[in-house]
C-alpha positions in Angstrom: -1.1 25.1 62.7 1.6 22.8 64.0 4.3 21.9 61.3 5.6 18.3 61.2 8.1 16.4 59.7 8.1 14.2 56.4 9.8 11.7 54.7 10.3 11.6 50.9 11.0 8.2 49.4 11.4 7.3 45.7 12.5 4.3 43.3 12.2 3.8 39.7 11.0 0.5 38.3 14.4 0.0 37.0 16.0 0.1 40.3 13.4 -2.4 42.3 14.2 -4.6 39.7 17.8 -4.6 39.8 18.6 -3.6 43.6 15.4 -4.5 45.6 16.1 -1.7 47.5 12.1 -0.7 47.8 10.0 2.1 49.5 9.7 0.4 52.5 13.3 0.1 53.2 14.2 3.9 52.1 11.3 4.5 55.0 12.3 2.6 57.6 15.9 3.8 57.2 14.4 7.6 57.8 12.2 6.6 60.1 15.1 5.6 62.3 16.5 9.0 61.9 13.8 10.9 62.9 13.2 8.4 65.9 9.9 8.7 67.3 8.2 12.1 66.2 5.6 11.2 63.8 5.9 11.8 59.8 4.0 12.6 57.2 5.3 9.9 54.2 5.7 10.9 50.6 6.5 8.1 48.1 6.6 7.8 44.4 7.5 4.0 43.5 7.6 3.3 39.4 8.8 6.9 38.8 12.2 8.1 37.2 14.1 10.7 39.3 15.1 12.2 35.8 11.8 14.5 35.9 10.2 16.7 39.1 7.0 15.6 37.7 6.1 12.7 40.6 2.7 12.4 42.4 4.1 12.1 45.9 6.9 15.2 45.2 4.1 17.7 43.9 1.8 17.0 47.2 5.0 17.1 48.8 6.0 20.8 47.2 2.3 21.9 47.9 2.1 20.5 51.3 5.4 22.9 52.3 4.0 25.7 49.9 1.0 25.7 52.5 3.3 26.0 55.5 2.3 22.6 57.1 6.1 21.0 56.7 9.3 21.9 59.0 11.6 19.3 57.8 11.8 16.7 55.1 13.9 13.5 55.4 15.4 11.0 52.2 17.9 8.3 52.4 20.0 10.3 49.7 19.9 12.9 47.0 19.6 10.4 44.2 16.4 9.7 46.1 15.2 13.3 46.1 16.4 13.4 41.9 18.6 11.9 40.1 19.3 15.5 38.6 22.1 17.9 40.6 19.9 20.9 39.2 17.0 19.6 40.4 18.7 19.0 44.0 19.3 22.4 43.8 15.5 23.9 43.0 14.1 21.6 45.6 16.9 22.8 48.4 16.6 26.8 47.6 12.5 26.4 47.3 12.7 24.6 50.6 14.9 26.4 52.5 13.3 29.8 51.4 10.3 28.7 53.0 12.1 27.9 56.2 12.7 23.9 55.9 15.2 21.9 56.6 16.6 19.0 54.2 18.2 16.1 56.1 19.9 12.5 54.3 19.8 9.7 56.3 22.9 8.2 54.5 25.7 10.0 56.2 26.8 14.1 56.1 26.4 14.8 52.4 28.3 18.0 52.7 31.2 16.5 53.5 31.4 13.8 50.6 32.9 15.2 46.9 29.4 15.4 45.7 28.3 17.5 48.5 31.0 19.5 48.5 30.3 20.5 45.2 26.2 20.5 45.6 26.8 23.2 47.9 29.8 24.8 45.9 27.2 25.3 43.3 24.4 26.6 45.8 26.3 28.8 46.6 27.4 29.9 43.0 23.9 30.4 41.9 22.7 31.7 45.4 25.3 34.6 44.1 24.2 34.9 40.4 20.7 35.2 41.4 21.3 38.2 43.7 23.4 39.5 41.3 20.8 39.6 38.5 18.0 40.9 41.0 20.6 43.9 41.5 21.5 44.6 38.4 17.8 44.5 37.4 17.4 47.2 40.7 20.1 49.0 39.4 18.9 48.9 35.6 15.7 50.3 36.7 17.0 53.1 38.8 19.0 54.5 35.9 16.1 54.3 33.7 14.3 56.4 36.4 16.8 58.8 36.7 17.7 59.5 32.9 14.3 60.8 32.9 14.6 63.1 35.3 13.6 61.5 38.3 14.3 62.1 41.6 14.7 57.9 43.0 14.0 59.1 46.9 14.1 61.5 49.3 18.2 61.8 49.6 17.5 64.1 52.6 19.3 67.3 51.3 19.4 70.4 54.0 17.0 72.9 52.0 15.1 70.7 50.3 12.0 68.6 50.6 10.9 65.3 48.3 8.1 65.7 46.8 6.8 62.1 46.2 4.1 62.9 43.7 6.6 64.7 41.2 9.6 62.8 42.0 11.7 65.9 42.4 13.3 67.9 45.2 11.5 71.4 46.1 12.7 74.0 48.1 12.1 74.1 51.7 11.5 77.9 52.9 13.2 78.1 56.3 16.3 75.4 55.5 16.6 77.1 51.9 17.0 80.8 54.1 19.9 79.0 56.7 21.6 78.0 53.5 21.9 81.1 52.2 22.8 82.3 55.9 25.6 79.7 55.6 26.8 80.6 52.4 26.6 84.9 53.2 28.1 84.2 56.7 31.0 82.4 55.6 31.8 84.9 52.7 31.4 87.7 54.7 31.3 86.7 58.8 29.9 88.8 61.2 31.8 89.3 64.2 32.6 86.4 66.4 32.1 83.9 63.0 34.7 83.9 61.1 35.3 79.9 59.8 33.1 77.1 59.1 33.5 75.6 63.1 32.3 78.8 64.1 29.0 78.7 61.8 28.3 75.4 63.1 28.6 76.9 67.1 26.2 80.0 66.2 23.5 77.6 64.5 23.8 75.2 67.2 23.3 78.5 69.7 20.5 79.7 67.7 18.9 76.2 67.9 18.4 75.4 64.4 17.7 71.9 63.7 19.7 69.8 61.5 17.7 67.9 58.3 17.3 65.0 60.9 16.1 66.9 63.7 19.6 67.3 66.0 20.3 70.7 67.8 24.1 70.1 67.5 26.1 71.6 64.3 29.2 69.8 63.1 31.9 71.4 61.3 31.6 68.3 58.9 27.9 69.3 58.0 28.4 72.9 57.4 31.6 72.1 54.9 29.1 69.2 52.7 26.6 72.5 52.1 29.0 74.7 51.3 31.0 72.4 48.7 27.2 70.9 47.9 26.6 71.9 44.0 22.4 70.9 44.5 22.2 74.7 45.9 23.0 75.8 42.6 21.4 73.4 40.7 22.7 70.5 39.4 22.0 67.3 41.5 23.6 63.9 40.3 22.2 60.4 40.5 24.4 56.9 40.1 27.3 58.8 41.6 28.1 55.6 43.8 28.4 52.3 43.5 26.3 50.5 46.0 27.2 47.1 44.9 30.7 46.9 46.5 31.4 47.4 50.0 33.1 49.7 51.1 30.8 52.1 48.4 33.1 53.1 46.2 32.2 56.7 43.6 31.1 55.9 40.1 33.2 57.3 37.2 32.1 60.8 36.4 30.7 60.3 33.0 28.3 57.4 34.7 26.8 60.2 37.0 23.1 61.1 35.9 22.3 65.0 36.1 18.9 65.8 37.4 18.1 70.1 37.3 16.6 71.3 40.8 15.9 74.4 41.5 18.7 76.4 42.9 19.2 78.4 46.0 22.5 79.6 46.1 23.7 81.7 42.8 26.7 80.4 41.1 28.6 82.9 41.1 28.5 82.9 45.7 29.3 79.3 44.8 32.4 79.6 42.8 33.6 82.6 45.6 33.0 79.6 48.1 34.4 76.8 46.3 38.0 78.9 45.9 37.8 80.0 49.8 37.6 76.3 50.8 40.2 75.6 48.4 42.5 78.2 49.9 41.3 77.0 53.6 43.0 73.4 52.7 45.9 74.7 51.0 46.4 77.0 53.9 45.7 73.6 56.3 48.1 71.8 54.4 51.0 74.5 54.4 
């Protein structure tokens, strides 16, 4: 279905009586402006633009709503609605829905009321996606103060079981951990150091969690220093509303129990190795 233009034209009896400036006029004046590509005309005459509750307007609304309308022409915003909030509706509604809003009586945006039309778009453009994401983010701690997992976080040893909403043990990746953990405690020959467990399980072609046959250094640190392998996951530890993502405070961090595949005690004996490895960096 082709998608054609339209014009909107309003006046209040009030205003014919006082200005004479009729529906005629207001579509001539957009006719010119569209030029001669036909329109579909809208026009309520006798109707305050105090209310959104016009004749012409609703078929209007509906005639978009059902995708048959690309653009929509008026000789001004007072035309459109006398009402700055209702400017506003009628632009985000139409504009969602992929339609253009053009005024016939000059570049609105750069007049003081324009200026500020779109200052307040633009203001409530943001407080609108901030509510949807706080609402996201509401829900998600909800979810994950009762012990859900929110999705599969992709964690080497583990799978995401969607049915449960936790994270199960994955046989082979849960034995490489170990590996990891046993070879870097106590390396056989040729592997001392984490760059060194990263060649060998490159060698030994062992996929990564995404599927990749190369082993960084950077990978084998994050699951040795990972404290899910002796179970304790944490949900909300980052803030995903800023940019760059910046960590949460601690005590916002949700704790979820998973089962575990390193013991704690192999994880503490890690932890103070790595420690000693960046001291010993540092030094």
């Amino acid at each position: 279905m082709s998608q054609l233009l339209a014009i909107y034209a309003r006046v209040s009896t009030e205003e014919q009586a006082k200005h004479g400036f009729g529906i005629p006029a207001q579509i001539r004046a957009c006719q010119e402006k569209v030029g001669e590509l036909p329109a579909l005309v809208f026009a309520d005459e006798g109707v305050s633009g105090e209310t959104l509750q016009r004749p012409a307007l609703e078929e209007l609304r509906q005639r978009i709503r059902g995708g048959e309308i690309r653009s929509v022409y008026c000789l001004d915003p007072d035309r459109l609605s006398r009402k700055l909030l209702h400017q506003l509706l009628l632009t985000e509604e139409w504009e969602h829905r992929g339609v253009s809003l053009h005024f016939v009586n000059g570049d609105y945006s750069k007049t003081p009321e324009g200026n500020l039309f779109y200052a307040l778009r633009g203001a409530i453009s943001e407080f609108e996606k901030a509510k949807i994401t706080e609402r996201m983010c509401r829900g998600r701690r909800e979810k994950a103060r009762q012990g859900r997992i929110l999705r599969d976080f992709q964690i080497y040893g583990y799978d995401f079981d969607k049915a449960s909403e936790q994270l199960v043990i994955n046989p082979a990746e849960g034995a490489v951990v170990r590996d990891i953990y046993s070879w870097f405690l106590e390396p056989p020959p040729g592997m001392e150091g984490i760059s060194a467990i990263a060649r060998a399980l490159t060698v030994q072609g062992v996929p990564t969690k995404r599927g990749a046959r190369l082993w960084h250094r950077q990978v084998v640190r994050q699951i040795l220093s990972n404290r899910t392998y002796i179970g304790e996951f944490y949900q909300n530890r980052w803030d995903t509303t800023q940019r760059p993502v910046r960590p949460r405070p601690k005590e916002e961090w949700i704790y979820i129990p998973c089962p575990a595949i390193i013991e704690r005690e192999v994880f503490d004996q890690v932890q103070q190795a790595l420690a000693s490895l960046s001291l010993n960096s540092r030094s």
